[in-house]
N, C-alpha and C positions, 0 to 999 in steps of 0.2 A: 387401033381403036380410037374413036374419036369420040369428041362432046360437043353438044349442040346447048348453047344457054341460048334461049326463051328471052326477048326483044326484054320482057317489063319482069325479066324474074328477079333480077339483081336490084335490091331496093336502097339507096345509101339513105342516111338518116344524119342530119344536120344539127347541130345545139342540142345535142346527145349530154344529157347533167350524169355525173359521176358523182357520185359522193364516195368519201374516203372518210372510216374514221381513224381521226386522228387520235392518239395517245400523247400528248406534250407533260412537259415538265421542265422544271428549270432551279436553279440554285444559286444562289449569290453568296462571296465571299471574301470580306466577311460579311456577315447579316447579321452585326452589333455589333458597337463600338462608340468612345468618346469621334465627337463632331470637332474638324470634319471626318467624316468617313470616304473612303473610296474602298466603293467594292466593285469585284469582275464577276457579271454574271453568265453563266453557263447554260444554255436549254438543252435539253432531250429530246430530241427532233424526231422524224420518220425522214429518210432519204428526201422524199418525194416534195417537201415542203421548199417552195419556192421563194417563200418571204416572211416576214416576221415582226410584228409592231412588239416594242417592250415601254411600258407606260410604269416609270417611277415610283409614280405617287407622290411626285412634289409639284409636278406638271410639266416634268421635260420625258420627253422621248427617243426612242433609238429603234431605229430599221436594222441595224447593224445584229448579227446574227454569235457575237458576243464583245458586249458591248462592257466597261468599263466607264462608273458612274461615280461623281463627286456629291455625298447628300452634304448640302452647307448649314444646316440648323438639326437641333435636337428635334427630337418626336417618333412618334411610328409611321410607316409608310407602308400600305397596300400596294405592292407590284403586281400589275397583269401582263402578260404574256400571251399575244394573239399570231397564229398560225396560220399562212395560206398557200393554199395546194388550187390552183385552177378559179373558181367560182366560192370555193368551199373555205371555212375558215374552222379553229377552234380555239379557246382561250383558258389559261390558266389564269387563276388568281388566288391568290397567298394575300392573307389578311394580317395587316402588322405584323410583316413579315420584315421589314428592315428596323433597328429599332435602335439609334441615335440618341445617345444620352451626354449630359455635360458632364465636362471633368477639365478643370483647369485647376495650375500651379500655379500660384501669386508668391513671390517672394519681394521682400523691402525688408531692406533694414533687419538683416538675420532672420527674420520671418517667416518661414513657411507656412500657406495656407493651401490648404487643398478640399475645392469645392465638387460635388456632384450632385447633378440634375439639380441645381440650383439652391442649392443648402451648404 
């Protein structure tokens, strides 16, 4: 038994969009601490995610898909976390979510003094 396909039945379809949605999430740790900090962060990915932008919040960034970060001054930092799969993207954001406070020891002369967030 045989099959006969029909010259124009078989249609291919070219720049066919896919959308995926993405479910992302991510972690950093630590996320507080006297400056500096280094923290490793960690995302929640779906297999299928190809690439990954991780934007600080001091204005450096990492492609790197777990990336290990130096914050060099006190403050709060907003991390985003943008995900892409083909054409498609999706992005996490954590609002002062890294949170960098001073703390230093001074010692002189028998002395100890110990300052935070600048007091």
């Amino acid at each position: 038994m045989g099959f006969e396909v029909a010259k124009n039945f078989v249609h291919v379809k070219k720049d066919l969009i896919m959308i995926h949605d993405l479910h992302i999430n991510f972690t950093a740790t630590p996320s507080s601490g006297a400056f500096p900090l280094t923290s490793t962060f960690t995302p929640q990915l779906p297999d299928l995610v190809t690439q990954v932008l991780l934007n600080f919040g001091d204005g450096e960034t990492s492609s790197l898909f777990n990336p290990t970060h130096r914050y060099e001054m006190p403050g709060m930092y907003t991390v985003q976390l943008t995900a892409f799969v083909s054409e498609n993207s999706s992005t996490e954001v954590k609002t002062n979510y890294i949170n960098i406070n001073v703390k230093h020891r001074f010692s002189r002369n028998n002395y100890t003094v110990t300052t935070k967030n600048g007091f």
